[in-house]
N, C-alpha and C positions, 0 to 999 in steps of 0.2 A: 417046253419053250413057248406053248399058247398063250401063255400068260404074262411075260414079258413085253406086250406092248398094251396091256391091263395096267401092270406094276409103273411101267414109265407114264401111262396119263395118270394114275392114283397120286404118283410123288410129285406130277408138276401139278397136283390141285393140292396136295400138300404145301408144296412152296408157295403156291399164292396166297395161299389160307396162310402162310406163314407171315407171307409180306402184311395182309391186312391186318392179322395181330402189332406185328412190328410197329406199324402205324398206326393204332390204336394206342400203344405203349408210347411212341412216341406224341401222338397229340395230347396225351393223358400229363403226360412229363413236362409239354411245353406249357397248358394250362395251369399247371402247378407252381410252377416257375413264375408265372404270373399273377397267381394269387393262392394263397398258401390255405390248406385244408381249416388251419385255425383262424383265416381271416374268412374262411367262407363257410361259415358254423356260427362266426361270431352276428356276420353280414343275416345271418337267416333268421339268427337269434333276435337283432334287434329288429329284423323285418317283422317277426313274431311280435314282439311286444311291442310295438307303434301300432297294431291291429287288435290286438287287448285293449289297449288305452283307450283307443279310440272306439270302440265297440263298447267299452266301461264309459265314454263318455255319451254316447246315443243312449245310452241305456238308463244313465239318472239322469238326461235332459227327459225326455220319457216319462220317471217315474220319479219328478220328485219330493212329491207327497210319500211314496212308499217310504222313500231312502231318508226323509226328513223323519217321521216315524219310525224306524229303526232306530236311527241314534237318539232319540228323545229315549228309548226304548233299552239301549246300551248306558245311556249316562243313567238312567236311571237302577239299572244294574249294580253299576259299579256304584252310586251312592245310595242304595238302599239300606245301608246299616245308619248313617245319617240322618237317612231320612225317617227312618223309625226311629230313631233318638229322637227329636225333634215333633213328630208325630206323639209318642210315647209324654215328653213335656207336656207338649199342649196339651193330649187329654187329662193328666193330673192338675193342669192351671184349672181347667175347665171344673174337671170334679169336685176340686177345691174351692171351684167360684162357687159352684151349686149347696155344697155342702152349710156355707154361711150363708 
């Protein structure tokens, strides 16, 4: 019978501990109601990339010699067959000038 007024303060810190979950559930529930998990995912997403952007804009205001030089760098790339065509002409015009 010692333990009987153990067990009654155990269960009223149970019950509080209960009430705080309760309300925790419920302030969990009324914020949701307010704004829905996929509008607050959506909301973070575009916070994320408005801070990309603009971070991608500091960054070729910055550098942009680098980033003018890449794409010289890319087009160049992509018409490199072109341009050895073209390259490849001119030296047979050239060879052909010499030749006569």
């Amino acid at each position: 019978m010692s333990d009987a007024p153990r067990l009654a303060e155990l269960r009223g810190l149970r019950t509080e501990a209960w009430v705080l979950v309760r309300k925790d559930i419920d302030d969990l529930r009324a914020g949701l109601e307010a704004r829905s998990i996929g509008q607050r995912i959506k909301d973070a997403a575009t916070g994320e990339v408005v801070d990309v952007v603009e971070t991608a804009r500091d960054v070729a205001a910055e550098n942009k010699t680098v980033i003018g030089l890449t794409l010289a760098a890319l087009v160049g790339w992509f018409l490199r067959r072109p341009i050895a065509g073209v390259a490849q002409n001119l030296g047979d015009a050239i060879a052909d000038m010499i030749e006569r």
